[in-house]
N, C-alpha and C positions, 0 to 999 in steps of 0.2 A: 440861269438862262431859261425865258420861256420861248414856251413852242411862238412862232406868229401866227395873229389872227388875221386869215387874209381877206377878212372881210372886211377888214379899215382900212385897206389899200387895195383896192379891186384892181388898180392899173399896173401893179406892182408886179414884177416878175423873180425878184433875189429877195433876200430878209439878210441883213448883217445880225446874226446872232451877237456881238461882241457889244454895238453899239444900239443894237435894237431898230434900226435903220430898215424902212424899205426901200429896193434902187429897181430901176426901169431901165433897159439900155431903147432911146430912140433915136433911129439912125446913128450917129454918128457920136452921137452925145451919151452920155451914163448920167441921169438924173437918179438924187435921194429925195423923198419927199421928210420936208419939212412940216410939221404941225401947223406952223404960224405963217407959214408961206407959200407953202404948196410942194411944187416938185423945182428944186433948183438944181445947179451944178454943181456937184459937192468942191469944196477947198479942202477936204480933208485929203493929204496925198497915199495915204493908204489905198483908197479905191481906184487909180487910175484912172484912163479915160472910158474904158471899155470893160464891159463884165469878166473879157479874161487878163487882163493887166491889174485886176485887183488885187492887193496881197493881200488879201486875208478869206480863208474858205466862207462860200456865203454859201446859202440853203437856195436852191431852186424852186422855185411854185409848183408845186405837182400836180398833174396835171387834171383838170376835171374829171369830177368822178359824178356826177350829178346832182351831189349835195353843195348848199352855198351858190355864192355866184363864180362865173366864168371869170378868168383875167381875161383884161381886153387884148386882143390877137390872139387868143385860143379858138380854134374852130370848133364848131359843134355841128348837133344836127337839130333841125327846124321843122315842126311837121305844119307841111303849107295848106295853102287852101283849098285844096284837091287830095288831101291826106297822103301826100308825097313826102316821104326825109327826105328834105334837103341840106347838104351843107352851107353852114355860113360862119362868117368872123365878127368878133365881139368887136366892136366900133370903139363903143365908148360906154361906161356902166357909173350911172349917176345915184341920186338918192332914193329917186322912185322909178326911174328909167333905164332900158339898154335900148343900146342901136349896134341892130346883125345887119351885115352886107354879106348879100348872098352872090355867089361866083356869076351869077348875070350881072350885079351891080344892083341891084335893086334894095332899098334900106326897108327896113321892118324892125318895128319901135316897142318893145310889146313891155306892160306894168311890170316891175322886178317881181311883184309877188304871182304873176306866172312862170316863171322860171324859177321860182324858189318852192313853190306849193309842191308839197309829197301828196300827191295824190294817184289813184291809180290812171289816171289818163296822164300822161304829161307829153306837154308840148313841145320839149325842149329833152336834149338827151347830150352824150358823147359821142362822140364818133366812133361808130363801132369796127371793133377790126374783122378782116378778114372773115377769120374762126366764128368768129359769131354770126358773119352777114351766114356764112356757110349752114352753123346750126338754125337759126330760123329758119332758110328756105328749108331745112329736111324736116322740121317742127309743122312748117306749112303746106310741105308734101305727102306727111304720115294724118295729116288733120283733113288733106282733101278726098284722099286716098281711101280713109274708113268714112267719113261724108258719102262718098261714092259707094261704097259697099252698101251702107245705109239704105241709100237712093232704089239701089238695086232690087233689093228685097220688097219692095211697096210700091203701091197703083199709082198711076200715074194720070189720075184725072186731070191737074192741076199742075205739071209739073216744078215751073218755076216755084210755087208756093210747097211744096212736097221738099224739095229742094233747098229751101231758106228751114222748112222746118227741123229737116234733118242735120243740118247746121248750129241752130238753137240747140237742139239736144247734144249733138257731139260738144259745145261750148259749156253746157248745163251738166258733163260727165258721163253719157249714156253713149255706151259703146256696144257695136251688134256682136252678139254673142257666136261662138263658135258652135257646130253641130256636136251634139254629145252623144 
């Protein structure tokens, strides 16, 4: 048995280990996709109609992690025109394209190799839970917080620009020293 590679079935949400099979449940319907013909209704009575009337254990898609592409109806986060996460849902993921519909309805088309580039900006992420959105804001409260100490300590001809500079620094790893 190999693991599936869910990048030859990006719409795919189960993998039949037994058959090597990827299945989707839409609406109402349990489609397998076929090689030579796409995503049909399977005839094999093993699967049932629905992913839990299947008799046989299938493996579930796990859930994005940021590597690879999304399956379509996974939500993620989008960072928009205004450098806002937004959440949106995977539409549809083609050979060179995705389509995110973002909870206004709004569609945004972006090249798959921006959602697949490892770089250190990325435009496209998971949905972060909880715990995390938590530990950022205290990462971004301990980061404004010695900024401001910073600030404190220096003239202030120019503030605003005094201000960005001690920013750069704290970003560049220069942190104000304690009194010894």
């Amino acid at each position: 048995m190999k693991d599936p590679n869910w990048a030859e079935c990006p719409e795919a949400t189960h993998f039949d280990p037994v058959d090597q099979n990827f299945l989707r449940e839409v609406g109402e319907a349990l489609l397998l996709f076929n090689l030579k013909r796409g995503w049909i209704v399977p005839t094999y009575t093993a699967y049932g109609l629905r992913i839990e009337e299947c008799h046989r254990p299938l493996l579930k898609r796990p859930a994005w992690n940021g590597e690879g592409l999304p399956a379509v109806g996974e939500t993620i986060e989008r960072l928009d025109i205004n450098a806002n996460w937004v959440d949106a849902v995977v539409m549809y993921v083609g050979t060179d394209r995705v389509v995110l519909r973002d909870l206004s309805g709004q569609e945004f088309v972006p090249k798959l190799h921006e959602l697949t580039e490892s770089s250190d900006f990325k435009r496209f992420r998971p949905v972060r839970t909880a715990d995390q959105i938590d530990a950022e804001q205290r990462v971004a409260e301990n980061r404004k917080r010695q900024i401001d100490d910073m600030y404190q300590g220096l003239s202030h001809s120019n503030a605003s620009e005094t201000r960005r500079i001690c920013a750069e620094l704290f970003d560049k790893g220069y942190r104000k020293q304690g009194a010894s």
